[in-house]
TORNU-659019 format. One record per residue (C-alpha): x negated, z negated, y negated; residue in three letters. Coordinates in pm, 1 decimal. Layout:
<<X,Z,Y>,'ala'>;
...
END
This chain:
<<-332.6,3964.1,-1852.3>,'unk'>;
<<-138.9,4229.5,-1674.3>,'unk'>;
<<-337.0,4170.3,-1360.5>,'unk'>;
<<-305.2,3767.6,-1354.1>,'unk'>;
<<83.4,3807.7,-1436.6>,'unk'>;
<<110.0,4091.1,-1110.1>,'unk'>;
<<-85.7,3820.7,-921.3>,'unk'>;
<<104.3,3497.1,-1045.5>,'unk'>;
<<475.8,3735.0,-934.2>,'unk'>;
<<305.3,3799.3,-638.2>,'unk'>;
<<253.2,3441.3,-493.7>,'unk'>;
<<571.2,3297.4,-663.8>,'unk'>;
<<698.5,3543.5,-394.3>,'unk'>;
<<554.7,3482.2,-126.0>,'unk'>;
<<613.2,3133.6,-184.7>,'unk'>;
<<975.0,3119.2,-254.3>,'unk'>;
<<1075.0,3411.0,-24.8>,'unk'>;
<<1326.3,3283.8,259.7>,'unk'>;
<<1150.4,3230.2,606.7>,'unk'>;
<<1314.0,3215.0,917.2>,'unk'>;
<<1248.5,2945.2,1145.0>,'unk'>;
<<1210.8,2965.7,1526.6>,'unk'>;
<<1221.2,2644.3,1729.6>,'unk'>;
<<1193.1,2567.3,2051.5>,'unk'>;
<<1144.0,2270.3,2292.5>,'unk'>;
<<785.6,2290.5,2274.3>,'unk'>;
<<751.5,2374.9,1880.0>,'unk'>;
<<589.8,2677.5,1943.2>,'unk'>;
<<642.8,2894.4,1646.0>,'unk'>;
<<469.0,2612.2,1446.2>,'unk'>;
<<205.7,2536.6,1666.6>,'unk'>;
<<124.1,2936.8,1659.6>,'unk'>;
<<160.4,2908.7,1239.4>,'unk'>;
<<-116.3,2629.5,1249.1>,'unk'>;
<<-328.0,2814.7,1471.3>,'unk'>;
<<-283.6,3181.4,1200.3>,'unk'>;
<<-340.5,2906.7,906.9>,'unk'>;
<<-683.4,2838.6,1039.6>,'unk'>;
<<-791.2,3170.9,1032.5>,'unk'>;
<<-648.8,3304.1,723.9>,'unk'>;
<<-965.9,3390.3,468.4>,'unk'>;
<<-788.2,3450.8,165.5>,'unk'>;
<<-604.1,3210.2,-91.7>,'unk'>;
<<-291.7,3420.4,-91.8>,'unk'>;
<<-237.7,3415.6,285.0>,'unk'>;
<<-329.8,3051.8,276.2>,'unk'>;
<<-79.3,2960.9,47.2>,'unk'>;
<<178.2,3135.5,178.7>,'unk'>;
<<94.9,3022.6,565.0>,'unk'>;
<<91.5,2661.1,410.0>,'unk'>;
<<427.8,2686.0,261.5>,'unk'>;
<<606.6,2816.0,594.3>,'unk'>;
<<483.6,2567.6,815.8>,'unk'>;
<<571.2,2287.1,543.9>,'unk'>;
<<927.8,2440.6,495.7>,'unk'>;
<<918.6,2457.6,930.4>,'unk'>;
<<805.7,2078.8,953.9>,'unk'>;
<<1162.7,1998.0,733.5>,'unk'>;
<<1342.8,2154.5,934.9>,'unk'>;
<<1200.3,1978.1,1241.3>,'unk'>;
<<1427.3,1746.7,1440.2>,'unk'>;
<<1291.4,1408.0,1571.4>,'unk'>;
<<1165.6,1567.7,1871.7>,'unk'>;
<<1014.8,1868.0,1671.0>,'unk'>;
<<836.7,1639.4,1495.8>,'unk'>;
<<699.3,1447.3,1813.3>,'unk'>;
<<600.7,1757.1,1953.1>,'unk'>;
<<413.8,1879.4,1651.4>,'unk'>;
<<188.1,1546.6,1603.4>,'unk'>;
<<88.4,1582.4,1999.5>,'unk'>;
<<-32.1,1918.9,1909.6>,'unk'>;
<<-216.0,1812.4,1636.5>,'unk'>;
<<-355.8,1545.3,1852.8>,'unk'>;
<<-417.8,1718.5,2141.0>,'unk'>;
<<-420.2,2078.2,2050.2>,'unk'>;
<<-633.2,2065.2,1731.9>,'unk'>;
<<-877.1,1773.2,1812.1>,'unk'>;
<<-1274.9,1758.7,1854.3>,'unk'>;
<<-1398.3,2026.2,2053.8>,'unk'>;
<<-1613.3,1779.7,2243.9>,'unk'>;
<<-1846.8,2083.2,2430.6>,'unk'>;
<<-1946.0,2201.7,2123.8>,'unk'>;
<<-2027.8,1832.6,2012.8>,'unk'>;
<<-2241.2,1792.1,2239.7>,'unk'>;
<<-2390.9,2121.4,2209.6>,'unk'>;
<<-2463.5,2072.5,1851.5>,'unk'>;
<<-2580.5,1705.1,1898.8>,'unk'>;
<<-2840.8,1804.1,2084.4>,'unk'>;
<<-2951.2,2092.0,1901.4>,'unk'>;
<<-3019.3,1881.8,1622.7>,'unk'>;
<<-3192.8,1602.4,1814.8>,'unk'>;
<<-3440.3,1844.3,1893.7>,'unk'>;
<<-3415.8,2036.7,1553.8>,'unk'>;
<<-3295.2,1868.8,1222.1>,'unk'>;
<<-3266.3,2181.5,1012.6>,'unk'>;
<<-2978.7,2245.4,766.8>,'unk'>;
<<-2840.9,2476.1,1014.8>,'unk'>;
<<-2844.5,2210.1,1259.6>,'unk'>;
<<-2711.7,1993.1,1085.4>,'unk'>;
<<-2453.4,2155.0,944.5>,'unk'>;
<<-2345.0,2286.5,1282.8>,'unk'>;
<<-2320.0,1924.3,1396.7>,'unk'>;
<<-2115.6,1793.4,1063.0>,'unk'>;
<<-1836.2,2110.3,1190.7>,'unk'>;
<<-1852.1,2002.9,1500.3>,'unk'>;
<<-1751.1,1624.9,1451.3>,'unk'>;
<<-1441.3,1746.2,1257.9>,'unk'>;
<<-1079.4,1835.7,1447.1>,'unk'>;
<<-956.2,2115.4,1389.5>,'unk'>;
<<-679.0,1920.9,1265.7>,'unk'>;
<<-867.3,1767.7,968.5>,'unk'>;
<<-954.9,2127.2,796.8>,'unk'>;
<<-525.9,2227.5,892.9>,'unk'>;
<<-423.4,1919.1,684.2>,'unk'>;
<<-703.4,2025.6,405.9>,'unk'>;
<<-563.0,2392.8,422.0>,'unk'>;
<<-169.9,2256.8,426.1>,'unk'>;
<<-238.1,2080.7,50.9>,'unk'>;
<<-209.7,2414.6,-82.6>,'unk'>;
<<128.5,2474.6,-205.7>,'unk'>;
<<311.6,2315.5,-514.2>,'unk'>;
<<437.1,2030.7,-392.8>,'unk'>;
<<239.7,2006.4,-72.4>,'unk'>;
<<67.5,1616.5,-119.7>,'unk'>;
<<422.4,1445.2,-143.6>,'unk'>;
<<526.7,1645.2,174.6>,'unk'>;
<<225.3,1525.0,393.4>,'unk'>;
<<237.6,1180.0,281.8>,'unk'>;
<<585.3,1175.6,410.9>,'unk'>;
<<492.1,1369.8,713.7>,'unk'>;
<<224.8,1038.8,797.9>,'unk'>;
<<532.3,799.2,729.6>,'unk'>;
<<692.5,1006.7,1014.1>,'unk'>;
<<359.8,1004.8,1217.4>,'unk'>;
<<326.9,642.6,1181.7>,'unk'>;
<<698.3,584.7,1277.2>,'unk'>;
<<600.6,787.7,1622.1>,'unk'>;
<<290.5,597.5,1661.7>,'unk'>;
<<509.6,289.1,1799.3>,'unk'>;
<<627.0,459.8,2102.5>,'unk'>;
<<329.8,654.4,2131.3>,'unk'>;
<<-23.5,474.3,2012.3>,'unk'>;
<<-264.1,728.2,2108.4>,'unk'>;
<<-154.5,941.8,1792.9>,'unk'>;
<<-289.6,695.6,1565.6>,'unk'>;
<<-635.8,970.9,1661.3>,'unk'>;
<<-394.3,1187.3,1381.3>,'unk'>;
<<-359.7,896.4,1187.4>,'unk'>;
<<-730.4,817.8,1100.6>,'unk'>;
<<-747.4,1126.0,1001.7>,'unk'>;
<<-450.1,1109.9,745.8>,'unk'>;
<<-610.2,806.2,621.7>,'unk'>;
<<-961.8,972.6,596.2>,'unk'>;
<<-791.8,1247.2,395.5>,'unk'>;
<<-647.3,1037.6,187.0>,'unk'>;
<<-865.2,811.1,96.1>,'unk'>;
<<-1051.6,1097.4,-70.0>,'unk'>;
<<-681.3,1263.5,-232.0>,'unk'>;
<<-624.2,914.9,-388.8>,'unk'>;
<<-904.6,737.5,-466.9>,'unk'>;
<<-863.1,530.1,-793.4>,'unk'>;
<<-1033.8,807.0,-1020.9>,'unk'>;
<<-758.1,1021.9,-948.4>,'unk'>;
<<-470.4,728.5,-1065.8>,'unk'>;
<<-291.0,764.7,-1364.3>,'unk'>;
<<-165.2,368.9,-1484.3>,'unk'>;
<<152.5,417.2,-1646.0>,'unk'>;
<<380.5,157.3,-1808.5>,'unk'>;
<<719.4,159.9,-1703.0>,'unk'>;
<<1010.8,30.1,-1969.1>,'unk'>;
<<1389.5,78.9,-1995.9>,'unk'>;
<<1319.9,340.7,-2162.0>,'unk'>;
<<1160.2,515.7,-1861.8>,'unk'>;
<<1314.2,824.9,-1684.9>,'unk'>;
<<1595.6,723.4,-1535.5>,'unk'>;
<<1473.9,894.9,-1192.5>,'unk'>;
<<1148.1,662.8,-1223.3>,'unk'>;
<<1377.5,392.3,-1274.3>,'unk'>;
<<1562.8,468.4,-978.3>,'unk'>;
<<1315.7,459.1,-787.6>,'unk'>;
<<1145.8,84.6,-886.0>,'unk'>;
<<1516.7,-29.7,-789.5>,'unk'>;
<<1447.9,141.0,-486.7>,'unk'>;
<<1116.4,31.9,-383.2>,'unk'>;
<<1100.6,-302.8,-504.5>,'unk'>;
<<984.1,-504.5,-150.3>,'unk'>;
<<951.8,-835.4,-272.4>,'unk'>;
<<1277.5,-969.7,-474.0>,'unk'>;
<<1594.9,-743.6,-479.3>,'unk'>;
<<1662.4,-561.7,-776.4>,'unk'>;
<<2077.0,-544.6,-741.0>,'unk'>;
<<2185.8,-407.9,-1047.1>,'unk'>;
<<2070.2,-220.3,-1358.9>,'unk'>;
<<2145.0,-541.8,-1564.0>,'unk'>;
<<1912.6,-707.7,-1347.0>,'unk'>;
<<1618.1,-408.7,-1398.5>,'unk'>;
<<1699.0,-410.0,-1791.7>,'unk'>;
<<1598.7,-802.3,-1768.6>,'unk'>;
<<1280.9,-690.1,-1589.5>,'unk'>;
<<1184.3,-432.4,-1827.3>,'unk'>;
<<1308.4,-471.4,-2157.1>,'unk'>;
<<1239.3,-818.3,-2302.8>,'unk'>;
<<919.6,-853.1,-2516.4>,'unk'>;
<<771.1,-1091.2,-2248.1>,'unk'>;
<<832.1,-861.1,-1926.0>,'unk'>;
<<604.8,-569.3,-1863.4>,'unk'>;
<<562.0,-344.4,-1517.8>,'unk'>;
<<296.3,-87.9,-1471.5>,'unk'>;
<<260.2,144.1,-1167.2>,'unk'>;
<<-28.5,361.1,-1069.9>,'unk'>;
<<85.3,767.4,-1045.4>,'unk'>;
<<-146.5,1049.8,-887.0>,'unk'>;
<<-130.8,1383.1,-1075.5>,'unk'>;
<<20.6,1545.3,-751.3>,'unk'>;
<<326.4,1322.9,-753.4>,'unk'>;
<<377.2,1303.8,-1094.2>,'unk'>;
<<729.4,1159.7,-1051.4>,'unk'>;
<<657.4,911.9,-757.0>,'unk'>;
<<506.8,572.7,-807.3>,'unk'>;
<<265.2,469.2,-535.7>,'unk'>;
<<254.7,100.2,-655.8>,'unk'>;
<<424.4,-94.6,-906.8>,'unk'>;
<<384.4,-441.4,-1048.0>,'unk'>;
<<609.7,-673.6,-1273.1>,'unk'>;
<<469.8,-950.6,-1490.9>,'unk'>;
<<618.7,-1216.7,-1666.4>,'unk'>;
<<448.8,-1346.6,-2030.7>,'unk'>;
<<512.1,-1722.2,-2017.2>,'unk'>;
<<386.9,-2009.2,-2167.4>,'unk'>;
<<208.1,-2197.7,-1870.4>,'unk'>;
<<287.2,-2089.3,-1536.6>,'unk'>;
<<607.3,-2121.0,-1351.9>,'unk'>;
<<674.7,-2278.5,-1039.7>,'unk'>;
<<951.6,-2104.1,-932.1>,'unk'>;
<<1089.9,-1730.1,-956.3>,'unk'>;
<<1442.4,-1840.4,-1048.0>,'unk'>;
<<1292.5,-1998.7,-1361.0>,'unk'>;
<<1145.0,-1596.8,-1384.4>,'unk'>;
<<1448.5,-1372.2,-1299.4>,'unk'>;
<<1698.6,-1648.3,-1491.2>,'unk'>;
<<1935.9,-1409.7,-1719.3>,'unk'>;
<<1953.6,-1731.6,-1939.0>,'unk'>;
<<1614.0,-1778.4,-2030.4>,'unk'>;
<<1456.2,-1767.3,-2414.0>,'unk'>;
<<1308.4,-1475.0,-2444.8>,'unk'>;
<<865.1,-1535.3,-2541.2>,'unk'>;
<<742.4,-1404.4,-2842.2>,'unk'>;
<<481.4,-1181.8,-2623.6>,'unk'>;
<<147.8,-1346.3,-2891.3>,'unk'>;
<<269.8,-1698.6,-2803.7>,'unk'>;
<<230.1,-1636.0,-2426.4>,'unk'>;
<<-95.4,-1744.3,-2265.2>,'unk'>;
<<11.2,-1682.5,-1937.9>,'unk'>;
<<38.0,-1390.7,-1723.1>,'unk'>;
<<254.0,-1419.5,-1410.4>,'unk'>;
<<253.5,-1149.2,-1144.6>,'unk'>;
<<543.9,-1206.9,-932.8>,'unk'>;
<<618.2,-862.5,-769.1>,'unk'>;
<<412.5,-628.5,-644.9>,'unk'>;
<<532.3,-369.9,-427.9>,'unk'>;
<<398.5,-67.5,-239.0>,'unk'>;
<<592.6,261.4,-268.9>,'unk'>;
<<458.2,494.6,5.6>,'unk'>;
<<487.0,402.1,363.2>,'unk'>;
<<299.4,724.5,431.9>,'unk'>;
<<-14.6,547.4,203.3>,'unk'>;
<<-22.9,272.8,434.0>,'unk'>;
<<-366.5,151.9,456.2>,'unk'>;
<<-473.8,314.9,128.5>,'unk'>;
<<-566.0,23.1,-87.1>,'unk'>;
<<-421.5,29.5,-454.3>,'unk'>;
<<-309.7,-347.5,-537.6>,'unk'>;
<<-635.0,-419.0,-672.5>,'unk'>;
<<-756.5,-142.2,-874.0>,'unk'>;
<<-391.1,-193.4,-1042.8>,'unk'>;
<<-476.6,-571.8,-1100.7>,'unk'>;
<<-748.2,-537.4,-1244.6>,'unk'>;
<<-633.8,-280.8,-1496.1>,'unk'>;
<<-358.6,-482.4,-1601.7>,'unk'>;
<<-590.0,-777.8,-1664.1>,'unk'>;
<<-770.2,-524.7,-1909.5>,'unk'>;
<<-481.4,-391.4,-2088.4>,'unk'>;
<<-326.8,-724.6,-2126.6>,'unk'>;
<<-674.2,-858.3,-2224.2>,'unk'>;
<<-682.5,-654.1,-2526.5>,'unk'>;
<<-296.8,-633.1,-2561.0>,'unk'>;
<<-321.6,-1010.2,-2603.7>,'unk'>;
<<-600.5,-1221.5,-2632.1>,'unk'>;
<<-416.8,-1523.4,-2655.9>,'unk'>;
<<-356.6,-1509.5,-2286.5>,'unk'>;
<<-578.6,-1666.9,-2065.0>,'unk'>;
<<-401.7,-1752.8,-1719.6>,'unk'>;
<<-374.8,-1442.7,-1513.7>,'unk'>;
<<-209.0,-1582.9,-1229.4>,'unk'>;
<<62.4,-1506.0,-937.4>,'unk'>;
<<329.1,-1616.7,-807.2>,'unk'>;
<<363.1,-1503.6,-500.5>,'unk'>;
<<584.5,-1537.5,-187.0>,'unk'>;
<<420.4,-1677.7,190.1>,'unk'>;
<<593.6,-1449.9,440.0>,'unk'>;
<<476.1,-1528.2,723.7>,'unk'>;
<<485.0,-1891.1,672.6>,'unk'>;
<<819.9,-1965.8,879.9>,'unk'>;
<<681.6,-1707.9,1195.9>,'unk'>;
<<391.7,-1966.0,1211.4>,'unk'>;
<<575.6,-2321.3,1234.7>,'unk'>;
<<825.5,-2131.1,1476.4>,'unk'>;
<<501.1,-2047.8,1683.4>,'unk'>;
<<328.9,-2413.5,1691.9>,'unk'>;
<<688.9,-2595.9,1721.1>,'unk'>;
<<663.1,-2762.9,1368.8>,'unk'>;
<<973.8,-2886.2,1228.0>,'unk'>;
<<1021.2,-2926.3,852.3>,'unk'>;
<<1297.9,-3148.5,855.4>,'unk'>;
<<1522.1,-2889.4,732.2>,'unk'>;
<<1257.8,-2783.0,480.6>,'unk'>;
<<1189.3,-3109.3,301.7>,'unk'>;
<<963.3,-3038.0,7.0>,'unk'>;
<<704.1,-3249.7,48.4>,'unk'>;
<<649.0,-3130.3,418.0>,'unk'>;
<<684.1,-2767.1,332.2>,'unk'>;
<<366.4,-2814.6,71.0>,'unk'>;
<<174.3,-2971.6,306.8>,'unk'>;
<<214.6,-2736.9,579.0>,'unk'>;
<<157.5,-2431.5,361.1>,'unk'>;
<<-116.2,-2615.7,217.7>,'unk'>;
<<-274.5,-2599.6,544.1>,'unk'>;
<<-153.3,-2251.2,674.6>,'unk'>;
<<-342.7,-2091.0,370.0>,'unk'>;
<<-624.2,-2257.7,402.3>,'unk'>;
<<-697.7,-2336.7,733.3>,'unk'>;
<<-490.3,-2046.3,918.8>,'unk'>;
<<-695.8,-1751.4,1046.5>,'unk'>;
<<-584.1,-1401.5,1268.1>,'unk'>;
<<-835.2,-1224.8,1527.1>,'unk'>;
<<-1028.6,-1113.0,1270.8>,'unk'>;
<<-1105.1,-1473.5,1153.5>,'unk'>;
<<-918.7,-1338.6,791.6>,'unk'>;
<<-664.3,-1537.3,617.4>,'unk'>;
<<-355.3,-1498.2,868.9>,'unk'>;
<<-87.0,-1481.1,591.2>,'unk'>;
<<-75.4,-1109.4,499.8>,'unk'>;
<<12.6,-1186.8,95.5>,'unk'>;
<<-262.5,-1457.9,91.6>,'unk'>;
<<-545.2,-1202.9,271.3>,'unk'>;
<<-451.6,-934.5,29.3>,'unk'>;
<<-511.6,-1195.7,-277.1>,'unk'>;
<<-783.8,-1369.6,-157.1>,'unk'>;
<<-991.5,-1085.5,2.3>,'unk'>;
<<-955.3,-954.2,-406.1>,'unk'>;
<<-1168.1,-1306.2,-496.4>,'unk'>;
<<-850.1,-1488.9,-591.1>,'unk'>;
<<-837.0,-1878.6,-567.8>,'unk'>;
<<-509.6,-2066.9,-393.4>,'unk'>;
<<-431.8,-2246.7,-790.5>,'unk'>;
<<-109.1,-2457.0,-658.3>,'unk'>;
<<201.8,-2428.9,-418.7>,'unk'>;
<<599.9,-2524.9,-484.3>,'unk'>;
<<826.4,-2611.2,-276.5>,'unk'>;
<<1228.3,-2478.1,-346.6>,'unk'>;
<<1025.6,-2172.7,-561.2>,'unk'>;
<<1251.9,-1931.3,-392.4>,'unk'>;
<<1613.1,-1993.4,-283.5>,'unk'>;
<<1690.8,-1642.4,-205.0>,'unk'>;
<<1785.5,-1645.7,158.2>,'unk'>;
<<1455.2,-1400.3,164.9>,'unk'>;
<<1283.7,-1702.9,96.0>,'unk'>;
<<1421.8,-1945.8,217.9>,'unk'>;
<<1344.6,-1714.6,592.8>,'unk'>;
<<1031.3,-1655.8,504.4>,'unk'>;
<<850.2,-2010.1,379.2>,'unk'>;
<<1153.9,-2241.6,304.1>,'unk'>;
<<1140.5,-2137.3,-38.9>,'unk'>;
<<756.4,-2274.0,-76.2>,'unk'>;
<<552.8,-1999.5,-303.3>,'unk'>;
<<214.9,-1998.0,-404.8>,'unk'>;
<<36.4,-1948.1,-753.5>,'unk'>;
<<-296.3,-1717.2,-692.4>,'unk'>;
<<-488.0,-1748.1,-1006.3>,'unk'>;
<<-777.0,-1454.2,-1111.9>,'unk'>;
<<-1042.2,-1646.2,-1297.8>,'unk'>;
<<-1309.4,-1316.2,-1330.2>,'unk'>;
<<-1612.8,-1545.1,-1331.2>,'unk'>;
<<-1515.1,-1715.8,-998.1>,'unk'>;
<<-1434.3,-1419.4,-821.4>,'unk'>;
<<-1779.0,-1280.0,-718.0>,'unk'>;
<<-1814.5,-1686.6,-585.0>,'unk'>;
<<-1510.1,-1689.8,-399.7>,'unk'>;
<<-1595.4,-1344.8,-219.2>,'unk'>;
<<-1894.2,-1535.2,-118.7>,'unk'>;
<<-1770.9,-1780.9,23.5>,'unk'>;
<<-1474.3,-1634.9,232.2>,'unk'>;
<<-1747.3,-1378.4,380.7>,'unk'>;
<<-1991.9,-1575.7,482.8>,'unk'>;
<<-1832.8,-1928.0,526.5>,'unk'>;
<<-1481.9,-1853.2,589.8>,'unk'>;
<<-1356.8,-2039.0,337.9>,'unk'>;
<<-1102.6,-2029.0,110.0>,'unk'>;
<<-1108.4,-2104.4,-242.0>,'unk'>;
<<-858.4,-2332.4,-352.7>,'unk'>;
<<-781.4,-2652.0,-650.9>,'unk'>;
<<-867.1,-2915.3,-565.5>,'unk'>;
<<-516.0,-3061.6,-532.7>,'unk'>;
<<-430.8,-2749.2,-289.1>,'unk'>;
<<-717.8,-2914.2,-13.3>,'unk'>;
<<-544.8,-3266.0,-85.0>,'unk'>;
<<-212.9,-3109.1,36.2>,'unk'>;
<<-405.9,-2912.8,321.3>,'unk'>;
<<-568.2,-3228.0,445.7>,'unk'>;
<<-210.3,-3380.4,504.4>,'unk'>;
<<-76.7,-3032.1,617.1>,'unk'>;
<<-377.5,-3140.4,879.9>,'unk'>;
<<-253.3,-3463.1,979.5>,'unk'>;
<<86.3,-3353.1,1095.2>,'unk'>;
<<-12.7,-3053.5,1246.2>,'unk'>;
<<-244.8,-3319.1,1439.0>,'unk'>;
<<111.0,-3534.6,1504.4>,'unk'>;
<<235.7,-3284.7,1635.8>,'unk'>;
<<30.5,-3133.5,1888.1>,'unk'>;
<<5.1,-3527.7,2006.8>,'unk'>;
<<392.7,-3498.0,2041.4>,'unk'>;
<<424.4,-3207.4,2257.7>,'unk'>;
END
């Protein structure tokens, strides 16, 4: 015990003990504390290496920071000799040794410096902020996204979904957590407490968010559900503070209206639905009454397209705006021949069907930007979803009611007009 408590003293230490930093235009202290963390063989140096250049990297100014991703871009990528070296040694040998040279050889440097960096209390929450930084500098200069896939690659494996705690959040919540879903909600405003107390505390309002054991205290996704009785057509009629509160066993509908993404350093690391799906289950046993698990969910990009084919609304007129949406998420596609409407790709790539569309569903001047108010119910209906995959892989198409392709068909017909007009 004596010799575990001398040990545990000594890294608190070594940890904790004040470091001076050295900076210069080029960032070479830090690139020289990368290069000494690579070589350290023992745990204790490792840890302590880790924690000065993570207390350096805060410290770094914007250009710091610049100068430190090109030198983990440039300076600690592939050593592409000894690729090839080892590539062809096991092309003409595939032994274990081979191989294994070959599997070292295909790594940067970088990779194992990020793996070696995780070490300190408190080290995951620091990198995923250092990739929201990364990905900031990635607009000015592109050729770092190199860095990025490797980020990704990393974490990927740090938070895949057996790693995810699901936790329910209620008023009664920590008042940091709550903080922060005020804080991170991306999809409608939360503006006061009064308005996160209606969110969280009526029988008929539940919000879970996944947590990794790293980040104990940091949601990395969050989503808010409404119980209802049928589904609503509108998010006012959700977010009203003079609504009758729903005996949660009378509901048979649940509505997800928000779901929002907490870590722009996770970008790219897919959570919304493993969270889904889990909610479906707890709510499934919870309360077997209900049996619509449905969105209702908000068509941002929807405005951006008629601006780009010259389609007037009319000043939004309902009827139009259905028709046109209609058509946009059906009919609508990117490069990649996917879905072009970013809400309606993540949805529908999950197996979801398009279930119906409303026009004045969101008057916030969000939404009235985004779609001229029009939102969209996404229903999950488990024993379609396998079918709907199907199709949207290997015949592009997108599941939808029935009344949905009646409104897309007209949608059709005046994007027709219009083309003939210009």
């Amino acid at each position: 015990m004596a010799r575990t408590s001398y040990l545990g003293d000594m890294l608190s230490t070594l940890l904790e003990r004040p470091r001076r930093l050295l900076k210069g235009p080029g960032n070479g202290s830090l690139d020289r504390l990368c290069e000494a963390l690579l070589e350290e063989q023992t745990e204790v140096s490792n840890l302590a290496s880790a924690a000065d250049i993570l207390n350096c990297y805060a410290e770094l100014d914007a250009e710091g920071k610049v100068a430190f991703f090109r030198h983990l871009n440039d300076g600690l990528d592939v050593d592409t000799d000894e690729l090839l070296a080892a590539a062809k040694a096991y092309a003409a040998d595939t032994s274990p040794q081979n191989y294994h040279r070959l599997a070292r050889a295909t790594e940067p440097k970088r990779y194992e410096l990020l793996r070696r960096l995780n070490q300190p209390p408190g080290a995951t929450a620091v990198l995923v902020r250092m990739r929201a930084d990364l990905r900031a500098q990635m607009r000015e200069d592109p050729d770092l996204a190199r860095t990025d896939t490797d980020f990704k690659l990393m974490f990927r494996a740090w938070f895949n979904r057996g790693f995810l705690v699901m936790r329910q959040i209620t008023w009664d919540s920590p008042a940091s957590i709550l903080e922060k879903i005020i804080a991170y909600e991306a999809v409608h405003e939360i503006e006061t407490w009064d308005e996160l107390r209606r969110r969280l505390h009526p029988g008929d309002r539940r919000c879970f968010a996944f947590f990794h054991p790293a980040m104990p205290d940091e949601p990395l996704i969050f989503v808010e559900v409404a119980l209802a009785k049928g589904v609503p057509s509108s998010i006012q009629d959700v977010l009203t503070d003079k609504r009758e509160v729903l005996d949660a066993s009378a509901a048979d509908s649940a509505v997800f209206y928000s779901i929002s993404n907490c870590q722009k350093g996770l970008t790219g690391i897919s959570f919304g639905n493993s969270l889904i799906k889990q909610v479906v289950r707890d709510l499934s046993m919870e309360l077997p009454g209900i049996s619509n698990f449905v969105t209702l969910s908000p068509i941002p990009k929807l405005c951006h397209w008629l601006d780009s084919c010259g389609i007037s609304t009319k000043n939004g007129d309902p009827a139009v705006v259905r028709k046109l949406a209609a058509y946009y998420l059906t009919q609508v596609r990117n490069d990649a021949q996917e879905p072009f409407d970013p809400v309606a790709r993540f949805h529908l790539q999950n197996g979801a069907q398009i279930r119906a569309i409303h026009a004045d569903a969101d008057l916030s001047a969000n939404g009235l930007a985004q779609s001229f108010g029009a939102m969209v119910n996404y229903a999950y209906e488990f024993k379609a979803i396998t079918e709907n995959l199907r199709l949207l892989s290997a015949k592009k198409k997108v599941a939808a009611s029935n009344p949905v392709r009646a409104l897309a068909r007209q949608g059709a017909q005046i994007q027709k007009n219009n083309r003939k007009a210009d």
